[in-house]
C-alpha positions in Angstrom: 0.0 0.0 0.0 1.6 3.3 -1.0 0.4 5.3 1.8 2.1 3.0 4.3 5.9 3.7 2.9 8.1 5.8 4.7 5.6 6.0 8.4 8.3 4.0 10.0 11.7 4.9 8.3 12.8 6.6 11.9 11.7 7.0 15.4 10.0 10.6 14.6 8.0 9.6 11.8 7.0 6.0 13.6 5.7 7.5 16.4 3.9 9.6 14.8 2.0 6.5 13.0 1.5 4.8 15.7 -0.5 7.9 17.5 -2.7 8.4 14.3 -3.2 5.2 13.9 -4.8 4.7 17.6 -7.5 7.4 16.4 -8.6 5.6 13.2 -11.3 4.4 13.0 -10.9 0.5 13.1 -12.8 -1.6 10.4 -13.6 -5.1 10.2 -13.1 -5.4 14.1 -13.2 -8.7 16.2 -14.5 -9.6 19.6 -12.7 -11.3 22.2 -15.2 -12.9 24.6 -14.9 -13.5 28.3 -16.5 -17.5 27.1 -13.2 -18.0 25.1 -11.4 -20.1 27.7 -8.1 -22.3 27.4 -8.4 -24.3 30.6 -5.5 -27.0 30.4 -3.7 -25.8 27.2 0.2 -25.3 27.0 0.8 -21.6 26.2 5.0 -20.9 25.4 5.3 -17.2 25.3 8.8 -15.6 24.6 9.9 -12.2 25.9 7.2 -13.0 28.7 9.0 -11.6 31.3 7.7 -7.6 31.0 5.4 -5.4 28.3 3.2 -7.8 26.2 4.8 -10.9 26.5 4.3 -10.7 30.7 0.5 -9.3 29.8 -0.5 -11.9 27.6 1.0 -14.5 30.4 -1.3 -12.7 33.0 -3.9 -12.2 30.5 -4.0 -16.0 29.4 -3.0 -17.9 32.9 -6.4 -16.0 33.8 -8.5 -17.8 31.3 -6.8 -21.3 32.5 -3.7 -21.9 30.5 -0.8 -23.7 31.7 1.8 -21.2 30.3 5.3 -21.4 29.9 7.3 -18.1 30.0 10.4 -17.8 28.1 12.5 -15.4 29.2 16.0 -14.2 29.4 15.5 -12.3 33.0 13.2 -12.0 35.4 13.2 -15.9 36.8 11.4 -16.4 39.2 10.0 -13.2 40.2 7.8 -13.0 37.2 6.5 -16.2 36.8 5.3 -16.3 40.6 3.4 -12.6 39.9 1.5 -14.2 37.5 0.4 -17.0 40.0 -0.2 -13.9 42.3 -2.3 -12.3 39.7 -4.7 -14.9 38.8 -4.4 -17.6 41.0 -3.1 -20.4 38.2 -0.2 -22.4 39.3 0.2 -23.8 36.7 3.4 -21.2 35.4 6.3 -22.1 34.1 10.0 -20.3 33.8 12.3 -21.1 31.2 15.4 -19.5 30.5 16.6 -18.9 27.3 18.5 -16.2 25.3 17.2 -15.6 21.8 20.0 -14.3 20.6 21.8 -17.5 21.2 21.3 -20.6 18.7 22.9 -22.9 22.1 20.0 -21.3 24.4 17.6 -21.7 21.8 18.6 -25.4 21.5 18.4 -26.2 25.5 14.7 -24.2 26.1 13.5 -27.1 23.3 15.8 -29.5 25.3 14.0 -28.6 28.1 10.6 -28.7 27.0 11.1 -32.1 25.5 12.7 -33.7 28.5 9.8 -32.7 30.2 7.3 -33.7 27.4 5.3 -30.7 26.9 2.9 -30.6 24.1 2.8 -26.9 23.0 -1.0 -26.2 22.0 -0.2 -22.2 20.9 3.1 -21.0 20.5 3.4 -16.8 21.2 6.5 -15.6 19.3 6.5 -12.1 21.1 10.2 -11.4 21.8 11.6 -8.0 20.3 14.9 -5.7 21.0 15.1 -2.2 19.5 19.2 -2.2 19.7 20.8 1.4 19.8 23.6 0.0 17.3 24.8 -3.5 15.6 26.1 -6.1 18.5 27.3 -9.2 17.5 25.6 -12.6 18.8 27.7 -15.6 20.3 27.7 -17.1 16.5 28.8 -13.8 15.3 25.0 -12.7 13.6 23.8 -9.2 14.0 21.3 -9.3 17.3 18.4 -7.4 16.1 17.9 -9.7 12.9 18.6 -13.0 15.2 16.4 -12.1 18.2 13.6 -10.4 15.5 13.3 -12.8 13.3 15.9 -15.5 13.0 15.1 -17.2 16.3 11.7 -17.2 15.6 12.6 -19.4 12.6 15.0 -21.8 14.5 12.3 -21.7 17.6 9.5 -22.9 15.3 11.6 -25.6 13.1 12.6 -27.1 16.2 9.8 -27.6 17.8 8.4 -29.1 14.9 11.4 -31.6 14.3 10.8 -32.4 18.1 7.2 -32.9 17.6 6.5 -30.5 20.0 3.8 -29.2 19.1 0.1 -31.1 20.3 -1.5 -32.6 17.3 -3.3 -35.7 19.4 -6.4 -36.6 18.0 -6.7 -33.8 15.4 -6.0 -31.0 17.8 -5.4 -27.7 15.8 -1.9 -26.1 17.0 -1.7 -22.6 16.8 1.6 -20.2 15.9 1.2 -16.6 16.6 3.7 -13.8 15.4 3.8 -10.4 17.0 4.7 -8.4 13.6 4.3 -4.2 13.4 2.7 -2.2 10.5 6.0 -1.2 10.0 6.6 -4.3 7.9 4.8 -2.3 5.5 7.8 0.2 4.9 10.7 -1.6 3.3 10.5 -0.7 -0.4 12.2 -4.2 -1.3 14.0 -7.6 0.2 17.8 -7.4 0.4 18.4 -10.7 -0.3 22.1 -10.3 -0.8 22.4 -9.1 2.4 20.6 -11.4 4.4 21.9 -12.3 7.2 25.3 -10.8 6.8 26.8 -8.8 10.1 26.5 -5.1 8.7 27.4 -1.9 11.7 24.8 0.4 12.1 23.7 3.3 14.6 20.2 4.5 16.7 19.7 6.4 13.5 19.1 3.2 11.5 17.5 1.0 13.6 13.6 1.7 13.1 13.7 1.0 9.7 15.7 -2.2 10.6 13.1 -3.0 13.1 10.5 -2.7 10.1 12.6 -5.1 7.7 12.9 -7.6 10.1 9.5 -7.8 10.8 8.6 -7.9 7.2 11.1 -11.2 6.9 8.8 -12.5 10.2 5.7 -11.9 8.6 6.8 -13.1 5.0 7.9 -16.7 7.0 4.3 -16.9 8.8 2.9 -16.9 5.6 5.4 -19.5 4.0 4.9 -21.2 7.3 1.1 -21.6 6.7 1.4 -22.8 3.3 3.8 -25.3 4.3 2.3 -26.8 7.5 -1.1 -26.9 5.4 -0.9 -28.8 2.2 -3.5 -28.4 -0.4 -6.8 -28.2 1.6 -5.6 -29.9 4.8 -5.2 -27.8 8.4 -2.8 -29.1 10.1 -1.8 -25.3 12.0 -3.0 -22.2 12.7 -0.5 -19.1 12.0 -1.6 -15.8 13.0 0.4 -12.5 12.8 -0.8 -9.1 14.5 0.4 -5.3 15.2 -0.7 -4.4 18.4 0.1 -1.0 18.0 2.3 1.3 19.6 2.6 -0.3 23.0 3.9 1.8 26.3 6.2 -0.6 27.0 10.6 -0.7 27.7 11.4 -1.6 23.9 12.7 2.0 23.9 14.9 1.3 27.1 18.2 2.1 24.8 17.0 4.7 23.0 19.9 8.1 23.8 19.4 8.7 27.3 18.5 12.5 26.9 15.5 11.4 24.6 14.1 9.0 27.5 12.3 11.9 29.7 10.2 12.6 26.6 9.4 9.1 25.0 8.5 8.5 28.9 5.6 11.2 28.6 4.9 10.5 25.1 4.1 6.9 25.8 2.6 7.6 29.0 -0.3 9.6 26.8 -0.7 8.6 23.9 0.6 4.6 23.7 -1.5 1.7 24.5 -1.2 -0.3 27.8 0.1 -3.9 27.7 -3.3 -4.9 29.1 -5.2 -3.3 26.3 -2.9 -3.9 23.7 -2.4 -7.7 24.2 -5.7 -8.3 23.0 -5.3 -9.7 19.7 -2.4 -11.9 21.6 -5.2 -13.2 23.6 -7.4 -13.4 20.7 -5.5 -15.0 18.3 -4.1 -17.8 21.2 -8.2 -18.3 22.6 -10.9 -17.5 20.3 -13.2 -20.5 18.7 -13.6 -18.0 15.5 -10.1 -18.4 14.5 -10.6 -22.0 14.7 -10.5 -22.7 10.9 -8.3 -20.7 10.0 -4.7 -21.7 8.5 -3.7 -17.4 8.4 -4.9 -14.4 9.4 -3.3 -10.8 10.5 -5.1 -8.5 13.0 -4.1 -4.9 13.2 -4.9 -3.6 16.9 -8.5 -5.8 16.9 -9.3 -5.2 13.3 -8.6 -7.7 10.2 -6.1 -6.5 7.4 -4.4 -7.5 4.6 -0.6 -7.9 4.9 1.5 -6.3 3.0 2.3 -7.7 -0.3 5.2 -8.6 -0.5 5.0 -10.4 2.6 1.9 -13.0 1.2 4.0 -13.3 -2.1 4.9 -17.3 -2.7 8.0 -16.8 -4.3 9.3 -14.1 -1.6 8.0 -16.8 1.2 10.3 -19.8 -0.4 12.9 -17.4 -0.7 13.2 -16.4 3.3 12.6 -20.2 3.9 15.6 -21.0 1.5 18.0 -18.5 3.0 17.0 -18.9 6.4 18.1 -22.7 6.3 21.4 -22.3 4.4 22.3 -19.4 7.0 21.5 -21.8 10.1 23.1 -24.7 8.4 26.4 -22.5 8.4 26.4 -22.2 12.0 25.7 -26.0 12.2 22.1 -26.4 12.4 20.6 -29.1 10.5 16.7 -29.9 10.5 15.5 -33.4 10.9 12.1 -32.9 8.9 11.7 -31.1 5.8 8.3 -29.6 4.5 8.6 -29.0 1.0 6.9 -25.6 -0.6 3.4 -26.1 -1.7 3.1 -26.6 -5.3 
């Protein structure tokens, strides 16, 4: 859509989005009702340890999940507020570092050891990086913790069998995208992957590419977990908006006082904006469906470039060669659909 590109090419101009786009009006809206209950379902939730991720553990612990928070801090103190908040015991800490293909590797350890069937998987972990950092394996941290380990995190668990497909049970994969995969004009497929430096001054429009490579693999994702008329999965991708939450926490410390006010007023609260989180992982009118996007509660098409076949077997593609670089090799294949 033409009058999407260039909202989120920086901080200023992303901002400013996000505040207009709280005062649209919302079309095609959806309902979440109190009646949509998950009483005994896994829940894994990344990033669950503050903002949305902790919200939608709060939010979905309340309607009777067993949830499992993954989270590189906060252990135990967050899981046990959650218990505190709605009374569910049944929360779960596991550590793991996204930005880490070893850490990664153990969390599915872990949940296999312990035989947990995963009945939605949350992939809500985000860092907004003031500048390029290196991983352990040497990969830039904002493209592995944005979008590469969600990639590794969802092959995995699928070569595990990890996921709870007993007696036809409908698994469901939710991504946590941003309008601003909207933004990039085009795919740089030469560089994908490859460690590049970069400031703050680059970083939103980063943030926007990576979550257009997310997005683009939800879609690829669907196609491939659901061949020809079959529905195997669920994969849902949402924007929840501009959220008033610490993603901003290394933004130039004499910018902070400010984004503190402007987020204060005019950003969403993690218990509102988690919504179509809660939505996506609880509502029966999802039930049949193999992909859908949400924008705040409201139904929209992705961008296209993103739902494009040949773009989705493309990120697929590259994403495997790049992992298989650093050693990872995938046990089960699921060939693009025809």
């Amino acid at each position: 859509m033409a009058d999407e590109k260039g909202r989120y090419s920086n901080a200023f101009t992303a901002t400013l989005a996000g505040i207009a786009d709280l005062f649209r009006k919302q079309k095609n809206a959806v309902v979440l009702s109190d009646d949509d209950v998950i009483t005994g379902k896994n829940i894994l939730i990344t990033g669950a340890s503050s903002g949305l991720g902790f919200e939608a553990a709060v939010q979905l612990a309340r309607r009777g999940a067993h949830v499992y928070m993954a989270c590189r801090s906060g252990i135990p103190e967050k899981g046990e507020k959650v218990m505190q908040h709605t009374g569910n015991r049944n929360v779960v800490m596991l550590p793991v570092d996204l930005s880490d293909i070893e850490s990664i590797k153990k969390l599915v350890g872990q949940l296999k050891e312990a035989a947990v069937k995963i009945d939605v998987l949350i992939e809500n972990a985000a860092v907004v990086p003031s500048g390029s950092r290196k991983t352990k394996q040497g990969i830039e941290e904002m493209f592995m913790v944005n979008y590469l380990s969600k990639f590794l995190l969802t092959r995995w668990l699928l070569d595990n069998n990890l996921f709870n497909t007993d007696g036809g049970s409908i698994p469901r994969i939710i991504f946590v995208s941003s309008e601003s995969h909207r933004n990039p004009k085009a795919f740089d497929w030469d560089g994908f992957g490859k460690y590049k430096e970069y400031s703050m001054g680059k970083t939103v429009e980063l943030y926007g590419y990576y979550k257009l490579l997310m997005t683009t693999y939800a879609n690829e994702l669907a196609r491939r977990l659901n061949p020809t008329s079959q529905h195997r999965y669920s994969i849902f991708a949402l924007c929840p908006g501009p959220v008033n939450s610490n993603i901003a926490r290394e933004s130039p410390a004499i910018f902070k006082p400010l984004l503190k006010i402007v987020f204060g007023i005019f950003f969403r609260s993690p218990k509102v904006a988690v919504q179509p989180v809660v939505y996506f992982a609880a509502s029966s009118d999802v039930k049949d469906k193999t992909i859908d996007y949400l924008f705040l509660m409201s139904r929209k098409e992705m961008d296209a470039k993103a739902t494009d076949v040949e773009n989705g077997k493309k990120v697929w593609r590259l994403s495997e060669e790049l992992l298989n670089q650093h050693g990872v090799v995938f046990q089960k294949s699921f060939p693009p659909r025809i």
